[in-house]
N, C-alpha and C positions, 0 to 999 in steps of 0.2 A: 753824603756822597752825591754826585753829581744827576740828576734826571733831565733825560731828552725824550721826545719823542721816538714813536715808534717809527718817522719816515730817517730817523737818522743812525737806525740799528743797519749793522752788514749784511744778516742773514735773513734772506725773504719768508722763512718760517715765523720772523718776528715782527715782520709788518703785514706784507700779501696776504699769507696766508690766517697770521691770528684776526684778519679783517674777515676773509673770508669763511671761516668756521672758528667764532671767537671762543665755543662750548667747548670742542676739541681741544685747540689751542689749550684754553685754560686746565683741561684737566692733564692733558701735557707736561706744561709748564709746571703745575702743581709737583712733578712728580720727577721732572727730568730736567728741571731750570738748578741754576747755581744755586738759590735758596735750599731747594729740595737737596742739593747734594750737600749742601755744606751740614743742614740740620740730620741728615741722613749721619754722619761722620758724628756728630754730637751724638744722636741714638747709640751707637755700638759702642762708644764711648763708654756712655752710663751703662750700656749690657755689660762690661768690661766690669766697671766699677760695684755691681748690683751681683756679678758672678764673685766678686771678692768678697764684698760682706756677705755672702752665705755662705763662704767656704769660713771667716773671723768675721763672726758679726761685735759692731765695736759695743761699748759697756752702753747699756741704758738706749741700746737703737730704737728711735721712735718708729711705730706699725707705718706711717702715713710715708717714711723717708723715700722708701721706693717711687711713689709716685709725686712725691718732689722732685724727685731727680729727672721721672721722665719729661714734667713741666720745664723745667731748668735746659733740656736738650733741645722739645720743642720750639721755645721762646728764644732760643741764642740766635744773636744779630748780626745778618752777614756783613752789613756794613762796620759792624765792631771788627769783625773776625777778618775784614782785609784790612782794613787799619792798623791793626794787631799785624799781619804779615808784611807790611812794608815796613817793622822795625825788623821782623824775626826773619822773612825772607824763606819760612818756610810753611806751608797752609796746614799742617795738623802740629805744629806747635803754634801758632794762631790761634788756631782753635782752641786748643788745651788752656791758653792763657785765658783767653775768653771765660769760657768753660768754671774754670777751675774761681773765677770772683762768683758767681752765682753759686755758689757751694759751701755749706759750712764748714768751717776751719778745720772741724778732724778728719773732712775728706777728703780733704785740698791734695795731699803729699801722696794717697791711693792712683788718683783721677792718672790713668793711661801705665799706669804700673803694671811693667811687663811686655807693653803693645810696643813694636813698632809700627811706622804710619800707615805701612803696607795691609798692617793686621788688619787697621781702621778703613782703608780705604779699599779694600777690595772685599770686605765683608760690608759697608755703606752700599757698594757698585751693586752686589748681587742682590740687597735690599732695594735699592731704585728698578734695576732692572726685574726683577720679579715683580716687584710692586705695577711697576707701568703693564707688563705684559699679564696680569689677573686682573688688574682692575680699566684698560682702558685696552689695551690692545686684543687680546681674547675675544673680550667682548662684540669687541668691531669685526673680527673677523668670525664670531660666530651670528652675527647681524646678516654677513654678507654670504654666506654661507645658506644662510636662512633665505634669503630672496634668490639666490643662483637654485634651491632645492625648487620653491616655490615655481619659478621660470620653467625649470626643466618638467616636473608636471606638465603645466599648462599646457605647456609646448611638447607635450610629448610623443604625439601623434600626426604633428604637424610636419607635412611632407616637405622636404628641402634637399636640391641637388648636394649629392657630398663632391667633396673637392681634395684631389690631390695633384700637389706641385700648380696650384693656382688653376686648374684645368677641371672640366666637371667629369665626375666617376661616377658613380652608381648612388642612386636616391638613399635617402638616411631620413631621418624626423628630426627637426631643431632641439627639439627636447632632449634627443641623444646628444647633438651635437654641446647641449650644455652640461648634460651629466658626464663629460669628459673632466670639466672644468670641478663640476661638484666634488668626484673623484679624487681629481688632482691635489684642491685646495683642502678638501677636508680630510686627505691623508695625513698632510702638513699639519696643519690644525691641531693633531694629537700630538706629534712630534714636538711639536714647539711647544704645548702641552706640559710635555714628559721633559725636554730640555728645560725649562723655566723652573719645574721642580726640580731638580737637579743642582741650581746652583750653590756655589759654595761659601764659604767664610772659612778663617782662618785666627790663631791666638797662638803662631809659632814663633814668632820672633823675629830679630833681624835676619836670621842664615836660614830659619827654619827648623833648627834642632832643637828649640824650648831652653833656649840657653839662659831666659832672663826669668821664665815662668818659673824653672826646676831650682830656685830662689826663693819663689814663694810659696810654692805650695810640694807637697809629695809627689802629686802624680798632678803635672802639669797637662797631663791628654783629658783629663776628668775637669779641670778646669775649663778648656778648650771647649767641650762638649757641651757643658753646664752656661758657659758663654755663649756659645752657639742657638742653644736649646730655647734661650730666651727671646732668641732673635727667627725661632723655626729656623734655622740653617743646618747644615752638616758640614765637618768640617772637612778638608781637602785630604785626601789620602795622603802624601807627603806634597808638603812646602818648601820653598826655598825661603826669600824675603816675600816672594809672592804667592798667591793662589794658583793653581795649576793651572794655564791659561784655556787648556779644552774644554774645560765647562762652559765659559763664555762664548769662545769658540764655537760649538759645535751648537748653540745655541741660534746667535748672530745668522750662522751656515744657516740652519733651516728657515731662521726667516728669510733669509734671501731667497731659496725657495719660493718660499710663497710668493714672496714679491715677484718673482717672474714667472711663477702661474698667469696673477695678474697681469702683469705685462701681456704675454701673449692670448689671455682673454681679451683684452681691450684692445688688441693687436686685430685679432677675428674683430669683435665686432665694429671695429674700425672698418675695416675692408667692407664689410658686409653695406654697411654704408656710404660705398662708390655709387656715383650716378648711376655706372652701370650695374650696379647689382640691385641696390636700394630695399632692400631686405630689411632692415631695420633700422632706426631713427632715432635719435636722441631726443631727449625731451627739448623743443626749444622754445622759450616766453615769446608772450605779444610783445615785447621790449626789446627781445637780445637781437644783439648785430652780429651778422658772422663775418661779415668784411668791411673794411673802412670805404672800398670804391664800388665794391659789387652788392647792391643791397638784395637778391636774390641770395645768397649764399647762406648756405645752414651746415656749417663747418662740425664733424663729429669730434668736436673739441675736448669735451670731457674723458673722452677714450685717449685721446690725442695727448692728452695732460699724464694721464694714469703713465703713459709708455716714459714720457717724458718725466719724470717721477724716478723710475725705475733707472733710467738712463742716467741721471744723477747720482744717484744713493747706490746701485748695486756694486759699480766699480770699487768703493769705500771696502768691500769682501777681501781687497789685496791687501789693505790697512790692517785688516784684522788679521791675518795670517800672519802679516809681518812683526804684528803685534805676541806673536806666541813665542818669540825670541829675545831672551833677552839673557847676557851676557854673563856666566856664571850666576849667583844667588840674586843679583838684581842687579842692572842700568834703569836708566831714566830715559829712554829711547821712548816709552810709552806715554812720558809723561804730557804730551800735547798732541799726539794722536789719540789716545784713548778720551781725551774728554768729546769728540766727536761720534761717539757711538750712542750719545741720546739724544743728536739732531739726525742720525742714519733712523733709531728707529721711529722719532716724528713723522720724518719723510716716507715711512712705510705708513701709517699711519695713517696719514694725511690721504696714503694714494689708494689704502682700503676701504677710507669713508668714501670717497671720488667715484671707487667702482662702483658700491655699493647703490649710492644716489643712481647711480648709468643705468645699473638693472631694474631697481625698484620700480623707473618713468621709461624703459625703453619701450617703442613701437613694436610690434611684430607686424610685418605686413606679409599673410600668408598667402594674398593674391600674386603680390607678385616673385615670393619663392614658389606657387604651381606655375607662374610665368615662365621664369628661370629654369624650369626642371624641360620646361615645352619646349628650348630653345633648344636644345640638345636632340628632340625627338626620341623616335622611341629606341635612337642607338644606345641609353641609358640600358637596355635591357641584354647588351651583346653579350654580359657575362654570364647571364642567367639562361642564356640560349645556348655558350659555348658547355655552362656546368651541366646543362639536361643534357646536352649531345654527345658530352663524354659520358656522362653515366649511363648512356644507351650502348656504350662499348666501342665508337668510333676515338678509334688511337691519334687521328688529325683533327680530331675538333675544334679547338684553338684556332688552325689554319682555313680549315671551313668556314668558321665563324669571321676571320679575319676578313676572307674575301668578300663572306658578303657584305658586311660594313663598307668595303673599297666603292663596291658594285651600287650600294646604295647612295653612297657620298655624291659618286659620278653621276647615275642619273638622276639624283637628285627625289627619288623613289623614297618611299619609308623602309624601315629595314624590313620591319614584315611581309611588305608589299613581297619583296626580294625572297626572302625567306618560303612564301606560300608557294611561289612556283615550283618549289619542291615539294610534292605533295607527302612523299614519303617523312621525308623531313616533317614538315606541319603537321602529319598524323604524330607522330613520334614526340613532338613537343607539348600536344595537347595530353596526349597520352600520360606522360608525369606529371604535368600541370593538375592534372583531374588526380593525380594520385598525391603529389605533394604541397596543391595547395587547393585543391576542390573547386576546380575552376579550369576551361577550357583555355587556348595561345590565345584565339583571340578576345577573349575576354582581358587576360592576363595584362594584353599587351595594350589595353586601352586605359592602367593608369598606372602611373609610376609609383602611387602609395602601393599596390599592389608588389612594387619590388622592394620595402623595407627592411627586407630580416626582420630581427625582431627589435627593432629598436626600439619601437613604443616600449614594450616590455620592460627592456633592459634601463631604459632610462627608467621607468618608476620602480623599478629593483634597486637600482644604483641609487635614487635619492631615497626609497626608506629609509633604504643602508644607514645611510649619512644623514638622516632624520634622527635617527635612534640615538647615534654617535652624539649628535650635536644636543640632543636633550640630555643625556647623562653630563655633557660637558657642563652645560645649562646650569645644572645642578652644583654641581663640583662646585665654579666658580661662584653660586650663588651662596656657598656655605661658609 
């Protein structure tokens, strides 16, 4: 069969990127390349043919036959098995011809008895896909998971204006503002979790009524099972020609999910690395360039990639929808859209390791998030002034509180300054300040971590949480 170089493949996961993280890539490719899928199609094959001989095992079956046969699936040659389909024209009779020389003679006429391709190929799908999402994808996102917990610790006390509709609001701690994300992503985390285990295989037939099985055996569902069982699968509640497509479905969905978790963290910390904000920094080499003309430039690229990532692969979620339809018992509508669902979840893949690198080496520059919090003055405090003023029983507080902000903006005063001239008022503010946070106005109002809620708190609440979560998971997949 023909070999080119990697500059002359179409898809940039098979050159840029296997350059770029060749470890990744490789264990990828292992799992979700044409090889993998084809010898994946051979495995439930021999499941197929291994649940026959134990329902008639033949006269004199040698103990070792079983794990010739898995040898036999393992070792089949994809470049046989297209060689073989440009006579047949069809890739699981291919296969099966393939297949079926490597096989001793009295097994030859068993090898796919009963399956059609559908059986083979969506019970193979849910073996690759499970496979990649416990052994390479999980992983990654419990790695990233692990440094977004780690982050929001550190940073959990660390004061930073909050921000709504791009405008500054009332102080928060960075820490909180990552345990949003920890949150978010390791909600998903489980989900896709629980979806992965989940998926299906099938031993129904062409229409799904066990029309070819209920031939070979009595109770064609005990076959199905017994097939299944060797393969760890479950089979599909009812089938058509296919698997019920919501397994995969609903799957697919929640990664997308995370994927624009991601997204919109690397969204944040993109921003956050405006000139003007300059809050945090990506890691950048004594080597790297961030512009061809402007050699000052420290471009937050790698955030920039992640969004870019997402921006590619999440639109593919209308593929998969489209893909849940198909035409009475089976069309072939799926047949070249579906082989695109193991470069979508590369490309997730790809953009989980990417985060993950961005948080492991990002900057926190806490000097100039107290900067930032200062630019605003101590108007960060109007809400905290307006909520003591109503709970002191004034019905206009809000509008009170409103004017003096007006009154301060104009002269250019601090808002306190503005505020103390009512002395009534300032007694009244210290007055709950001593009662609900042990500390007089103006003390209160001379630092903005002073206005936190409880965010420190709650971010190390929220990452044990998801500490705890992510070690059982740990475990799970280490088992």
């Amino acid at each position: 069969m023909e070999s080119r170089g990697i500059f002359l493949n179409l898809s940039p996961l098979d050159h840029r990127y296997s350059l770029s993280n060749p470890e990744l890539f490789s264990a990828l490719s292992a799992r979700l390349g044409e090889e993998a899928a084809i010898r994946s199609c051979a495995r439930v094959e021999v499941a197929l043919l291994k649940a026959l001989l134990r329902q008639a095992p033949l006269p004199g079956q040698d103990s070792g036959l079983f794990a010739d046969l898995d040898r036999a699936a393992g070792e089949i040659d994809p470049e046989q098995v297209y060689a073989e389909e440009k006579k047949t024209q069809h890739n699981i009779r291919a296969l099966v011809n393939v297949l079926k020389r490597r096989l001793p003679e009295p097994l030859r006429p068993l090898l796919h008895l009963g399956a059609t391709s559908a059986d083979i190929l969506d019970t193979a799908s849910a073996l690759r896909f499970r496979d990649t999402l416990r052994s390479v994808i999980l992983p990654l996102l419990c790695e990233l998971e692990g440094v977004l917990i780690r982050r929001c610790r550190e940073e959990a006390d660390t004061p930073q204006i909050g921000r709504t509709h791009g405008q500054h609001a009332v102080p928060l701690t960075f820490g909180f503002a990552l345990a949003e994300y920890v949150s978010r992503l390791g909600e998903s985390i489980i989900r896709i979790r629980d979806r992965t285990a989940d998926l299906r295989g099938k031993l129904a037939g062409a229409v799904g009524a066990y029309n070819a099985t209920s031939l070979l055996v009595k109770d064609p569902l005990r076959l199905e099972r017994d097939f299944l069982e060797g393969l760890d699968l479950s089979p599909s509640e009812h089938s058509t020609q296919l698997v019920e497509p919501e397994y995969l479905l609903r799957l697919l969905l929640e990664v997308n999910v995370a994927f624009g978790v991601i997204a919109n963290l690397a969204d944040d910390l993109r921003n956050l690395q405006r000139t003007e904000i300059d809050e945090v920094r990506e890691e950048f080499s004594a080597t790297q360039v961030g512009s061809s003309t402007m050699p000052q430039k420290r471009n937050p690229w790698n955030s920039e990639h992640v969004k870019s990532l997402w921006k590619a692969f999440s639109p593919r979620v209308a593929t998969f929808f489209m893909d849940q339809i198909s035409d009475h018992q089976r069309d072939l509508t799926n047949s070249a859209s579906s082989r695109f669902v193991g470069e979508y979840l590369a490309g997730f893949a790809f953009a989980v390791d990417r985060m993950r690198s961005v948080l492991s080496s990002l900057k926190v520059d806490r000097a100039r998030m107290a900067e930032n919090i200062s630019r605003t003055g101590d108007m960060v405090y109007s809400e905290s002034v307006y909520i003591l003023v109503g709970l002191d029983g004034d019905p206009e507080a809000h509008e009170r509180v409103r004017a003096a902000t007006l009154e301060a903006e104009q002269s250019g005063e601090r808002l306190a300054d503005v505020l103390q001239r009512d002395s009534a008022l300032w007694d009244m503010l210290s007055r709950q300040l001593a009662a609900t946070r042990g500390m007089d106005a103006a003390t209160f109002f001379s630092d903005p971590a002073h206005y936190t809620g409880i965010a420190g708190d709650r971010a190390r609440a929220i990452a044990d949480t998801h500490a705890r979560s992510l070690e059982t998971l740990r475990r799970e997949l280490a088992s």
